[in-house]
C-alpha angles and dihedrals in degrees: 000000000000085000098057092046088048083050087041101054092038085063097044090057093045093049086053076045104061095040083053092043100055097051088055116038105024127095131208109228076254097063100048089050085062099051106082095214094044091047083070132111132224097278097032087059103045096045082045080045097053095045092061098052090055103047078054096036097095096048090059101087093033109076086175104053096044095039107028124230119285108264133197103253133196111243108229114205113225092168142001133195140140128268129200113201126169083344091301120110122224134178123257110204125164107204137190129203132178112280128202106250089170107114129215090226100054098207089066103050085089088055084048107037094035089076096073094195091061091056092088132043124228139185129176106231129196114205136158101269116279103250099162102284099348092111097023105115093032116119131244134227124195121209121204118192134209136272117299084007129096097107103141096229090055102048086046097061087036096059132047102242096165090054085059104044085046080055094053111251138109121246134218121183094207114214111224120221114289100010143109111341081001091060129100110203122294141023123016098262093198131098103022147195079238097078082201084060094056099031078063102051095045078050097064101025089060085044094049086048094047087050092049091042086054102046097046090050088049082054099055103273104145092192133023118196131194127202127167147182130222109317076015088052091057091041090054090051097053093044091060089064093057105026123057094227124183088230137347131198116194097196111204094329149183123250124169116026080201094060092044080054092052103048091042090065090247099133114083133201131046134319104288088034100072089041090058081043090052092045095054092040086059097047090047082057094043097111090053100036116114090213100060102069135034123273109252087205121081115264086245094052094063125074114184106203123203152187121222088205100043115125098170105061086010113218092262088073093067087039095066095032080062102050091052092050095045083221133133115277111214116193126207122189104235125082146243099297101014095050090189111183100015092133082086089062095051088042086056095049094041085059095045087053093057098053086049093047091239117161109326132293 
């Protein structure tokens, strides 16, 4: 009986999915006619393809070069207020710090730095109040939201922020490039169907994280967490090969921007075709894929959480998430936006907190 509900509510998720699914990701043939990398045919995409791996190519082995390296920031305060959460007040700051709008490709700095709100990074964090010492030695997470998310409102209702202070820890909702408060108005610019496009953003956004992590750790953090959701997820992912993090927790996340291609029906051509096309999607993303260099986090440390009726980031994305990583794989039975039953992955990575004396029960 528990296992038809489990099936029953699976399906239910991946029915709300697919609707979701469709008014985000799929393209009329219209559409596709507009955008100047989906109009092109078999040949045109994989010589475009190829010449994007190579102008990335050299990046690919030089996390420095390509990422920076992490850099103490000032902390600019935007907002401040007061929070009450479980009868305990904490402190509610949103925050801004100098971001590196350079890009590694130089044609595209004006197409980054053009858009004034992303020049900065910004996050909302939530700490005990500073009262000289009295927070100093307490641990940060930070939260990374999904794609066309990041409005402050929103993540705070998504993730559950009280059952992390009560845990100990601050906690800082970290904003992605071009998004949110970093948006100008209109469509989402990252990630994009221009790989260049999204090998930039993750380029900054690792480089904005790296910068938060730092500086909380120069300021007395002993430990600094990530998890993330969805397009986060991802981001989290990616941020545990090039940054030494205490934990990590990739939430129902992408993987593989090929294999979104692919199941989006982006790819054109026959058979062999798209797999050449997937191939060479996957090389253009080379010098921002999780899989193509080692996690610099223990395999312990890491928890891949996700949902067997999720069709948007299908369940084979944390799979394999999972495998590189060499990490547990817990499974939930919602899906991708009615994450029914996800108590079961924070309970997994509470109690995976408390083996690695991270933050208190």
């Amino acid at each position: 009986m528990l296992r038809g509900l489990s099936n029953a509510l699976s399906q239910t998720a991946a029915v709300f999915d697919r609707a979701v699914a469709r008014s985000i990701t799929r393209r009329t043939p219209a559409a596709k006619s507009r955008s100047r990398s989906e109009s092109l045919g078999h040949d045109a995409r994989m010589v475009a393809l190829e010449a994007i791996a190579s102008a990335y190519a050299p990046f690919e082995k030089d996390d420095a070069a390509f990422f920076g390296e992490p850099t103490r920031r000032a902390l600019r305060v935007d907002a401040r207020a007061t929070h009450v959460q479980s009868g305990t007040t904490y402190e509610r700051v949103d925050v801004r710090w100098t971001s590196r709008t350079q890009t590694a490709i130089p044609e595209l700095f004006e197409r980054f730095h053009a858009t004034a709100e992303n020049r900065e990074a910004a996050a909302r964090i939530f700490r005990k109040p500073r009262t000289g010492a009295s927070s100093a030695g307490r641990p940060l997470a930070i939260l990374i939201h999904g794609y066309r998310a990041g409005q402050y409102g929103v993540e705070q209702r998504v993730w559950p922020i009280g059952w992390l202070l009560d845990r100990g820890f601050d906690v800082a909702l970290a904003v992605l490039p071009f998004h949110a408060v970093r948006a100008e108005s209109g469509a989402a610019r990252f990630p994009s169907s221009d790989p260049r496009i999204t090998n930039e953003g993750f380029r900054q956004a690792v480089s904005d994280l790296r910068d938060l992590a730092f500086t909380a750790r120069s300021e007395g953090a002993p430990h600094v967490i990530a998890l993330g959701m969805s397009l986060g997820g991802y981001t989290a992912s990616l941020l545990a090969t090039v940054e030494p993090l205490d934990f990590v927790a990739p939430i129902i996340p992408l993987a593989s921007f090929a294999d979104v291609a692919f199941e989006n029906e982006r790819l054109v051509g026959s058979a062999d075709e798209q797999r050449a096309q997937h191939a060479a999607l996957d090389r253009a993303h080379a010098v921002v894929n999780p899989f193509a260099r080692a996690s610099k986090v223990d395999p312990h440390r890491v928890i891949v959480a996700g949902a067997a009726g999720d069709q948007i980031c299908p369940i084979h994305h944390a799979e394999k998430l999972s495998r590189h990583f060499g990490s547990d794989l817990v499974t939930f039975t919602g899906g991708h936006i009615l994450q029914i039953g996800r108590r079961d992955a924070f309970r997994a990575i509470g109690a995976r907190l408390r083996d690695l004396g991270i933050g208190r029960a």
